[in-house]
Structure formats: C-alpha cells, structure tokens
C-alpha positions as CSV (number, residue, x, y, z in Angstrom):
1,X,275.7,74.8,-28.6
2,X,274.5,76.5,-32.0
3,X,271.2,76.1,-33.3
4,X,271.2,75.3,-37.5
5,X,268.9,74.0,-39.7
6,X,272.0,72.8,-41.7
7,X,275.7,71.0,-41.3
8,X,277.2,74.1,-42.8
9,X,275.6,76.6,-40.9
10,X,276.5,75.0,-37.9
11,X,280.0,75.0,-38.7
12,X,279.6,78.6,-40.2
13,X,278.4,79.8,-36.6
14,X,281.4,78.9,-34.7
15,X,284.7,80.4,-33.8
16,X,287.5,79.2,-36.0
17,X,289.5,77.1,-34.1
18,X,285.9,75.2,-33.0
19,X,285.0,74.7,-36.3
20,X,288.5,73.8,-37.4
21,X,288.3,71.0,-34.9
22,X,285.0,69.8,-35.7
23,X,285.5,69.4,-39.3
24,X,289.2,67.5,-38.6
25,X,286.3,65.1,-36.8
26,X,283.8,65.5,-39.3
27,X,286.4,64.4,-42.1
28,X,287.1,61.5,-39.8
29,X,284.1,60.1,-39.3
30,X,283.3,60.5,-43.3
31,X,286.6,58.4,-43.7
32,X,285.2,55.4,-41.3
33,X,281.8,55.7,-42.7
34,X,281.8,56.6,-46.5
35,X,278.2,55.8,-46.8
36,X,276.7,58.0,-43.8
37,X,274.3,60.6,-44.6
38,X,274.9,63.8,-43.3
39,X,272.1,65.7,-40.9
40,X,271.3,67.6,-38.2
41,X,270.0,65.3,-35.2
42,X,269.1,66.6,-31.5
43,X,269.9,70.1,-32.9
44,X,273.9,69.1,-34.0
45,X,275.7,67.8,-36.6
46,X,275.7,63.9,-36.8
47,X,275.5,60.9,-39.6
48,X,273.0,58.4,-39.9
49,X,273.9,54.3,-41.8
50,X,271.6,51.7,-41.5
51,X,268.5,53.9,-41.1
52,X,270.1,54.9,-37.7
53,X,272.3,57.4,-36.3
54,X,275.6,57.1,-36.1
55,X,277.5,59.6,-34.5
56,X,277.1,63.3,-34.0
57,X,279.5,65.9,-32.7
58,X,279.0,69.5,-31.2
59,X,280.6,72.5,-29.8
60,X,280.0,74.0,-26.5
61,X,281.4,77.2,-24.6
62,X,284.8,74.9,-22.9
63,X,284.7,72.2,-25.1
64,X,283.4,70.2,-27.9
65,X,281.6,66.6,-27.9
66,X,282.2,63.6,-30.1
67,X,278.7,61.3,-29.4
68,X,278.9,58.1,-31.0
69,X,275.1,57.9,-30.1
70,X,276.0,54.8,-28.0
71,X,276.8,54.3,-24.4
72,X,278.1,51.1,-25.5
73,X,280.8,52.4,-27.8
74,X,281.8,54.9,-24.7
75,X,282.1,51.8,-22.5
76,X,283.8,49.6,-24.9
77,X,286.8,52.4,-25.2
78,X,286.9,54.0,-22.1
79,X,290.5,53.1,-21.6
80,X,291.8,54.2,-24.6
81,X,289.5,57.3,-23.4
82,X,291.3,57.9,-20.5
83,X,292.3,61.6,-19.7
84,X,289.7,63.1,-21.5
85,X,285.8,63.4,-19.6
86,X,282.9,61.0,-21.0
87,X,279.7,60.8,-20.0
88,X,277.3,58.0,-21.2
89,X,277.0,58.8,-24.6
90,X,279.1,61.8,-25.1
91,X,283.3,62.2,-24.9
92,X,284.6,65.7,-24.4
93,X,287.7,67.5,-25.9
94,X,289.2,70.5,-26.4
95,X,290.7,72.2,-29.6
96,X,294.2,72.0,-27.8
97,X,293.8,68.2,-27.1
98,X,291.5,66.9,-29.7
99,X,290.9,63.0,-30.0
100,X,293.4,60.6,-31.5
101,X,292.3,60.2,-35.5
102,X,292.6,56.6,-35.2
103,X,290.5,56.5,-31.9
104,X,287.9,57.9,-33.8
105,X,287.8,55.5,-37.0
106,X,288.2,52.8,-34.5
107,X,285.0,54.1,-32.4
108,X,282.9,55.1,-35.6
109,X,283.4,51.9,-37.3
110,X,282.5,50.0,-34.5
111,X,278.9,51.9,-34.1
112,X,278.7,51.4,-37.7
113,X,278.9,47.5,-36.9
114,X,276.7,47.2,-34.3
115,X,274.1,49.4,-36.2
116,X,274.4,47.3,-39.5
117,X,273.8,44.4,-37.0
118,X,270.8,45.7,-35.7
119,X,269.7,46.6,-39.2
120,X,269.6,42.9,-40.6
C-alpha cells in the first residue's frame, strides 16, 4: 500500500492500470455519494458523510480493496460478492476483474444510509 498525505498523490504513486482501476471506483463512489468529502483515512484514500467514514479503497502488490468501512455492508452483499475474496470490512479485486459499477453504488449508498441514520 502507498503512503500519501493526499488523494492525488496516492493515485500519482501507483502503476497505471492500479490507478486506472481505483479512480473507475473513485468516480463511483463520488456518483453514489455526491456530498462525501474526500481524505486520506488509515493511510488510504476514502470519503467521509455524516461526520463518518464512508468508504475507502486501496491498492496492494496482487490486488486492490474496496472498504465500505463496514462489516455490515460486506455481510449484507456477500452473495452478490461471490467469486471475489472479502474479509470483514474489506472486498478484494483485481484490475482484470474489477467490481460490478452498480454493486458499488448499491454498497456505497447503503453505508451512506446507515451512517446518516446513525447521525440523527
């Protein structure tokens, strides 16, 4: 994983088709949650609504991560998850077989809810 004090220097460090991949997910998540604000959190890129955070994503040597900072969210999708690896907060994916778009919005929008809930 890179180390950045900044969203664009993250993606600056990494090979092309990594960061290619990660901004495809960036723009995603900016399309499910217009209102996030843009960070670094737990030394990645991520968003933050509600005065939480929302989701994050990161590249590693094999793969890259899409965290939507919830176990929950993980659990609530996992079969629409199935064939790529998940952990508790974290689903894995390559630049070859990256996640469905709409999987994402779903998944994003959905930890948006639940945050706003918690928020109120």
């Amino acid at each position: 994983m890179v180390k950045a004090v900044g969203v664009e220097e993250y993606l600056a460090a990494l090979p092309e088709k990594q960061r290619a991949a990660l901004e495809r997910l960036r723009r995603l998540i900016k399309e499910a949650a217009p209102e996030a604000i843009e960070g670094i959190a737990y030394q990645m890129p991520a968003f933050r609504a509600h005065g939480r955070w929302l989701a994050g994503y990161a590249a590693f040597k094999e793969h890259c991560s899409f965290f939507p900072m919830s176990g929950q969210v993980v659990e609530d999708f996992a079969p629409e998850l199935e064939g790529f690896a998940t952990t508790k907060g974290s689903i894995h994916f390559t630049v070859e077989k990256p996640l469905p778009a709409a999987l994402v919005k779903k998944m994003v929008k959905a930890r948006l809810s639940a945050v706003a809930a918690r928020g109120r």
